[in-house]
C-alpha positions as CSV (number, residue, x, y, z in Angstrom):
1,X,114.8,104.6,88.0
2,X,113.4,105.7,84.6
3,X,109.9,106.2,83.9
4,X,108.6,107.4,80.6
5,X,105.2,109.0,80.6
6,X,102.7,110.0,78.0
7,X,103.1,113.9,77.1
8,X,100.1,115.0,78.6
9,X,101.1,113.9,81.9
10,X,104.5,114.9,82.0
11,X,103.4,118.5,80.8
12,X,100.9,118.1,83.9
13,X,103.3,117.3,86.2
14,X,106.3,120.0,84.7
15,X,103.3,122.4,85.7
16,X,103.0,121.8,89.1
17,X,106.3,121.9,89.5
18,X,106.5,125.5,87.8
19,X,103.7,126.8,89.8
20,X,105.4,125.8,92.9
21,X,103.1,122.8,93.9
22,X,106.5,120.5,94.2
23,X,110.1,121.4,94.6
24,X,111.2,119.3,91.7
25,X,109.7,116.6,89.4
26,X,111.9,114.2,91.4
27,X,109.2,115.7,94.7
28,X,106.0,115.2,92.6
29,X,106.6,112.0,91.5
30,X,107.5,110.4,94.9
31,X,104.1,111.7,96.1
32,X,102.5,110.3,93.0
33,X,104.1,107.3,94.2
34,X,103.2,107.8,98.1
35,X,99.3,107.7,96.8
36,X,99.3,104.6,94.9
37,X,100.8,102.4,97.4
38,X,98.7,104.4,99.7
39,X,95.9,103.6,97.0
40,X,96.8,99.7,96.7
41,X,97.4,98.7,99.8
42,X,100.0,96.8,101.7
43,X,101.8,95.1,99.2
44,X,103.4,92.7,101.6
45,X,102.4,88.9,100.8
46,X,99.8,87.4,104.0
47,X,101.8,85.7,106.1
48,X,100.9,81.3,105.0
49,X,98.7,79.7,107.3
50,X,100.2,76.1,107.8
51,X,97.2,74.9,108.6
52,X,95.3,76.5,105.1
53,X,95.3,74.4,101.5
54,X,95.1,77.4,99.1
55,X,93.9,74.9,96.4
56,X,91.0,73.5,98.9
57,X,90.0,76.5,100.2
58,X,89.4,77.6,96.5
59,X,86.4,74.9,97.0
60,X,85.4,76.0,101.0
61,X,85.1,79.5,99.8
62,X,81.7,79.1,97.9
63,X,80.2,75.6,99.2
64,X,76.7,76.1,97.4
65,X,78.3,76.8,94.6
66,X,80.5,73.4,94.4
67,X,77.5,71.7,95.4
68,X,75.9,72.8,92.2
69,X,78.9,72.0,90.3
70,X,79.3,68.3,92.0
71,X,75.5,67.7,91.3
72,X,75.6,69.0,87.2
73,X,78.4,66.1,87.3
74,X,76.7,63.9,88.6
75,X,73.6,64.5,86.5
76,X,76.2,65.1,83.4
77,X,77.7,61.7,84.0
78,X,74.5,59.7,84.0
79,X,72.7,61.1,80.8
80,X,75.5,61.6,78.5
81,X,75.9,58.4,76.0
82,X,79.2,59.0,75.2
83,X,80.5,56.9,78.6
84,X,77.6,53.8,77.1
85,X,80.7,52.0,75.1
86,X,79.7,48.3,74.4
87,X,83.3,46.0,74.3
């Protein structure tokens, strides 16, 4: 793998490596690397839940929420003219 870093970083790391922090840079960068997936998390997609819709729970997550939403519709829908089209 190739990584390309901005100077000021690579200098930083070159030092620790010179003051005897790390073995190599090869050393300090896998324990840079160790920390951010240490940092992030598992990075291992949750296992699916048959019995969970991901696009409905979107709308279970918040209920008040949608419940505002449905009802500015609603209200939306009966006071804008636009839908009063005479045929």
């Amino acid at each position: 793998m190739t990584i390309h870093l901005p100077q000021d970083l690579e200098s930083s790391i070159q030092a620790a490596v010179q003051l005897g922090r790390f073995a190599s840079v090869d050393e300090a960068m896998a324990e840079a690397a160790r920390l951010l997936l240490r940092q992030v998390g598992p990075l291992d997609p949750p296992a699916a839940d048959p019995d969970h819709d991901p696009i409905l729970g979107l709308f279970s997550d918040d209920a008040e929420l949608m419940d505002a939403i449905v009802a500015d519709i609603y209200h939306r829908r009966k006071t804008d003219t636009w839908r009063d089209i005479d045929v």
